[in-house]
C-alpha positions as CSV (number, residue, x, y, z in Angstrom):
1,X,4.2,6.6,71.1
2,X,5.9,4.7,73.7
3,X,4.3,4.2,76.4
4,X,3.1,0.6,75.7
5,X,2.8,-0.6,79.2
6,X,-1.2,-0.9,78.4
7,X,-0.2,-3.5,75.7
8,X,1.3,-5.8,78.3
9,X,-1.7,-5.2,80.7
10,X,-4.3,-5.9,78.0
11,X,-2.7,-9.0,76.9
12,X,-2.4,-10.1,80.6
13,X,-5.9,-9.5,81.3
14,X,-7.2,-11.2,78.4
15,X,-5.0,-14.6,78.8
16,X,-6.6,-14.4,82.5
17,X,-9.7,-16.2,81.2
18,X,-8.0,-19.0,81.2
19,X,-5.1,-19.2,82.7
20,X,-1.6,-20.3,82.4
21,X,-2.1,-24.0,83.4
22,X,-4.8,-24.7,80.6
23,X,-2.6,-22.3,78.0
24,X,0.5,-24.7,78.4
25,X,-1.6,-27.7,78.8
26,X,-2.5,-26.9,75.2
27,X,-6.7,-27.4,75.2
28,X,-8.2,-27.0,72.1
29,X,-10.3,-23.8,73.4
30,X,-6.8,-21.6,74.6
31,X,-5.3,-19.3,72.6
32,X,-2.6,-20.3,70.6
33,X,-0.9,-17.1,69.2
34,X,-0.9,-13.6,69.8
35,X,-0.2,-10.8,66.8
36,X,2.3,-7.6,67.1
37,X,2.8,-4.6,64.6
38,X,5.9,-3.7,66.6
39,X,7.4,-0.8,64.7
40,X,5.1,1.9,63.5
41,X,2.1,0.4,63.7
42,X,-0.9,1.1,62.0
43,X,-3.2,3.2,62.8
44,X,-1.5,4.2,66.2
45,X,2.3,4.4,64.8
46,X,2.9,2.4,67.8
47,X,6.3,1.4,68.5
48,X,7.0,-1.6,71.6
49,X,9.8,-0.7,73.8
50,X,12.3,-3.0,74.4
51,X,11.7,-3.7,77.3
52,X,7.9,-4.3,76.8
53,X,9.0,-6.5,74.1
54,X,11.1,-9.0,76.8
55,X,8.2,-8.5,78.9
56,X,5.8,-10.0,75.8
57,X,8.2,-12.4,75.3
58,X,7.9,-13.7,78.8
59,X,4.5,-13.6,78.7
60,X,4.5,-15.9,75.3
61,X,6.4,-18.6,77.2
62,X,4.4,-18.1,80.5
63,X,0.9,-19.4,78.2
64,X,2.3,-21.1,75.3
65,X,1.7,-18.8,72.8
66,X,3.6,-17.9,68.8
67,X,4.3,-14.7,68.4
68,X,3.4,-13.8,64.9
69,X,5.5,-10.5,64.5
70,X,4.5,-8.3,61.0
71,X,6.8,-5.7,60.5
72,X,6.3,-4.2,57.4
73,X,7.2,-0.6,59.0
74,X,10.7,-1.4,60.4
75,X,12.6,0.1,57.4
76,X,10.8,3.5,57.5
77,X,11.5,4.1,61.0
78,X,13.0,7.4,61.7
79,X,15.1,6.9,64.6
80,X,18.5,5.0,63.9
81,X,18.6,1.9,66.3
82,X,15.2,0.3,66.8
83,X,14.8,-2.0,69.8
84,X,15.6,-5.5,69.2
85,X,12.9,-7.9,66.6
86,X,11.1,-10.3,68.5
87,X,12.6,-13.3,66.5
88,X,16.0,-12.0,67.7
89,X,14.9,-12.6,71.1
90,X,13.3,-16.0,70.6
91,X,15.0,-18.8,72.0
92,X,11.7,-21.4,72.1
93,X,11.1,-21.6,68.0
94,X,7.4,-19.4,69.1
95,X,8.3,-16.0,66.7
96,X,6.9,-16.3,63.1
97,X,8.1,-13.2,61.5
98,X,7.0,-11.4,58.4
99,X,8.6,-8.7,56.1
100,X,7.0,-6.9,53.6
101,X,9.0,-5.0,50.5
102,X,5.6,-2.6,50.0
103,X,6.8,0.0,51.3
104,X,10.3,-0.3,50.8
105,X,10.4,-0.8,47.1
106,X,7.6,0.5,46.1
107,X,3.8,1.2,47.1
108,X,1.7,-1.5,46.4
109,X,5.0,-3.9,45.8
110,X,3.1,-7.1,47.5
111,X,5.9,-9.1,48.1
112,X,7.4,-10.1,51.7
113,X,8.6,-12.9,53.2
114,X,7.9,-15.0,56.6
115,X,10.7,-16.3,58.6
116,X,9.8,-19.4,61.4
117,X,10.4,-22.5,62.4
118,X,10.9,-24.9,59.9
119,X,7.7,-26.9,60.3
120,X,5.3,-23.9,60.2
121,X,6.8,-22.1,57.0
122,X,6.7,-25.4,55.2
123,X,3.0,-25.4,56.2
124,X,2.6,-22.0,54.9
125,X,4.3,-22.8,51.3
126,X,1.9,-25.8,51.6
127,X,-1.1,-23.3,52.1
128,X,-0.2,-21.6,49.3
129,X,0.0,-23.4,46.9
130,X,-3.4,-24.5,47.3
131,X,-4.8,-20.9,47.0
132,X,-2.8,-18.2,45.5
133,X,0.1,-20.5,44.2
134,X,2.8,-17.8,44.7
135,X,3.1,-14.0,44.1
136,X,3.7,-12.4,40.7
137,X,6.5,-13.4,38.6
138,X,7.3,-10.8,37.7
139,X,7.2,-8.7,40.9
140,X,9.5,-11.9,41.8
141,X,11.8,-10.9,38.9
142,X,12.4,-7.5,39.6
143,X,12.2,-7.8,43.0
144,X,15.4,-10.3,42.6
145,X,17.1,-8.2,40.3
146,X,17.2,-5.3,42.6
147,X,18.5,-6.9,45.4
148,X,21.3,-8.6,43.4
149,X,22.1,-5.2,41.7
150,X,21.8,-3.1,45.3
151,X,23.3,-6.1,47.2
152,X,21.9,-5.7,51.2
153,X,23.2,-2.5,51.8
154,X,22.1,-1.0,49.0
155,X,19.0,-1.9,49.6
156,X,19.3,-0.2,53.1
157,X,20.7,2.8,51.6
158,X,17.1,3.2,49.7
159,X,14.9,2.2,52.6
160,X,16.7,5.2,54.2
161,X,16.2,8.0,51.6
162,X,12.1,6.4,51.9
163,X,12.6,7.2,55.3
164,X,13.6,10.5,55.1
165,X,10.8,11.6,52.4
166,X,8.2,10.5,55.3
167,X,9.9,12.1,57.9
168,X,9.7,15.2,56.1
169,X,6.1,14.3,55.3
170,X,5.8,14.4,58.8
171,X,7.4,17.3,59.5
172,X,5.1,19.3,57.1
173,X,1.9,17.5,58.6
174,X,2.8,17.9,62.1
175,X,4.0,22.3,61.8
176,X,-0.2,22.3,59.8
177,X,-1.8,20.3,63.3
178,X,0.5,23.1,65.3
179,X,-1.3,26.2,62.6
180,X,-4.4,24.8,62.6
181,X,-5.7,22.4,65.5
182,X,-3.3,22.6,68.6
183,X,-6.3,23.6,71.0
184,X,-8.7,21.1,70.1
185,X,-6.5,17.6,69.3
186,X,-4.1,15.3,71.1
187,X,-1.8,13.8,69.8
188,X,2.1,12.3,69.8
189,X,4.6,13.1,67.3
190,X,5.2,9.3,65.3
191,X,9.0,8.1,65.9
192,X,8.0,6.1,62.0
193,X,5.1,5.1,59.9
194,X,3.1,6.9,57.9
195,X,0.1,7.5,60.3
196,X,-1.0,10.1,62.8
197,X,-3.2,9.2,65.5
198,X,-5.2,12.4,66.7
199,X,-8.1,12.6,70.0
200,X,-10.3,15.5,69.5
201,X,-10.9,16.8,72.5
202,X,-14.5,17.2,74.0
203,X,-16.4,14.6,71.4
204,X,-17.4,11.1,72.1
205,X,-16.8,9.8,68.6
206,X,-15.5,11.3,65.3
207,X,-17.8,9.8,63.2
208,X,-19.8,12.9,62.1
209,X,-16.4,15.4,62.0
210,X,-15.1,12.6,59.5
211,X,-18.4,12.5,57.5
212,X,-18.4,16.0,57.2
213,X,-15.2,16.9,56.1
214,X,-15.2,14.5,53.4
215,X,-18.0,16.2,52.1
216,X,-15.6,19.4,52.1
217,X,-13.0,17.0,50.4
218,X,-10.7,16.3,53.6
219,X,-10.5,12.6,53.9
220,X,-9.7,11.7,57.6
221,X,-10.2,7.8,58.6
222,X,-12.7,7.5,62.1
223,X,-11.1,5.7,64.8
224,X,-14.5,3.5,64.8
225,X,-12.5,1.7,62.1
226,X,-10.1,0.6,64.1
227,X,-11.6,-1.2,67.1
228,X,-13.1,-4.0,67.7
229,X,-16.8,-4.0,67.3
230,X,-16.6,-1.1,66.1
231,X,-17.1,1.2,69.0
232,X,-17.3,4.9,69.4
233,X,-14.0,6.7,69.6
234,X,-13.1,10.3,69.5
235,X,-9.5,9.3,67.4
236,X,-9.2,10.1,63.8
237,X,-6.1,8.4,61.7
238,X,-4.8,10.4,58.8
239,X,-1.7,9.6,56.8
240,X,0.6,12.1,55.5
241,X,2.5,9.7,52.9
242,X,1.5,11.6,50.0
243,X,-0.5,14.7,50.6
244,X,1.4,18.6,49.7
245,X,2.5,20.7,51.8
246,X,-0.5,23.1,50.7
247,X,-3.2,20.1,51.3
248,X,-2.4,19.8,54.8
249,X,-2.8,23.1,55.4
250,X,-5.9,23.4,53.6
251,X,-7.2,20.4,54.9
252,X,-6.3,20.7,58.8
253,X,-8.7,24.3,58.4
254,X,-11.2,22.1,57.0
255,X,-10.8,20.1,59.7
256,X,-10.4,23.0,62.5
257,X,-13.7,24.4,61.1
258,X,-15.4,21.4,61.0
259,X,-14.1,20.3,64.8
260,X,-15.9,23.4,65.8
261,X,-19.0,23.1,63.5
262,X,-19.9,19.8,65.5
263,X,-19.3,21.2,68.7
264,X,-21.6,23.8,67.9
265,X,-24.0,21.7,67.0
266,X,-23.8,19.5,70.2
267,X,-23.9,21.8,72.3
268,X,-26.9,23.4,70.9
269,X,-28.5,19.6,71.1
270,X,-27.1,19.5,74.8
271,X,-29.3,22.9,75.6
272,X,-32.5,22.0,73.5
273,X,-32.2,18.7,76.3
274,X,-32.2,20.9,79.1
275,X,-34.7,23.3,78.3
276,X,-37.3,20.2,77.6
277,X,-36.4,18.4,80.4
């Protein structure tokens, strides 16, 4: 996706509570940092433009705001130049970035690292070492192995063949939506990720399409998950990291069928309504 224009707007509205003037003033009730997923992002596989991103720069310095940039996506982009990082941008010390190796070197490889003004990733160490201490040593130890075997661009080099195995994931997902659901979804093909982020058409919420499929083991995630409060929404998020090329098709029919089974059903709610009323 890249129309992102409604990120900008959202953001805007929201700091409109209180205002630049009390933002920069610093009182204790403002906001004090606002959080991006800027390549890829889960579960939309949103990606910020760059131009949205000088815009949400601007924005930052306008109400006094860190960035706190998480980009554990960038390497399995698919396109070859991604817009510019928000740290590369900053020129106020107000980007904390973080980098994650998960799913780079290996799935499940929880090791990253968070890049920042000085004063606030000397906080973090601070932080913790009073809770988790510090990651796995050895995770630590291979992790440092590989990168002074592989040297930078080696370790590029293998972020890019992960790449490519999603993009072909996608591929194979995305010709199974076109077989099996292109009349009754919308959707956007994902420039990177590993997420799909589907509307079926002509349902409030996919709560009960996701409940029933799973009974007909086809797992799809409810886009209720991902808001805040969690609110109806007609969206499912599926993942196509690691499913077969004869899953998706057997699980976009379940799907189909099931798409259609709850329409049914409403519908037949819908007319029972009318005939009592």
């Amino acid at each position: 996706m890249t129309n992102t224009a409604c990120v900008r707007n959202l953001l805007k509205k929201a700091l409109g509570r209180w205002g630049a003037k009390l933002c920069k003033e610093n009182k204790k009730e403002t906001p004090k940092l606002v959080y991006f997923v800027p390549n890829g992002g889960n579960p939309e596989s949103l990606t910020i433009e760059t131009k949205r991103r000088h815009e949400l720069y601007k924005i930052a310095q306008e109400y006094n705001l860190l960035i706190l940039e998480d980009d554990p996506y960038q390497f399995i982009m698919f396109e070859e130049k991604l817009p510019p990082s928000f740290l590369s941008l900053d020129v106020d010390g107000r980007v904390i970035r973080c980098d994650s190796f998960s799913k780079t070197i290996a799935p499940g490889f929880r090791l990253g690292l968070i890049t920042g003004p000085a004063t606030i990733v000397q906080k973090a160490i601070f932080r913790l070492q009073i809770s988790t201490q510090q990651p796995s040593c050895l995770s630590q130890i291979v992790l440092y192995k590989l990168l002074q075997y592989w040297g930078f661009d080696g370790f590029v080099k293998h972020a890019k063949q992960g790449s490519n195995v999603y993009k072909r994931q996608m591929e194979v997902a995305v010709k199974y939506l076109n077989k099996w659901l292109s009349d009754l979804i919308e959707w956007e093909q994902p420039t990177g990720g590993m997420f799909l982020w589907i509307k079926i058409k002509g349902v409030a919420t996919a709560d009960e399409i996701c409940a029933r499929a799973i009974k007909k083991r086809a797992h799809f995630a409810p886009g209720q998950w991902f808001t805040f409060g969690r609110t109806n929404s007609p969206y499912i998020r599926l993942s196509y990291s690691k499913a077969s090329e004869e899953e998706f098709d057997k699980g976009f029919q379940i799907l189909a069928d099931t798409i259609r089974e709850v329409r049914h059903l409403d519908n037949e709610v819908q007319n029972n309504n009318l005939h009592i009323n």
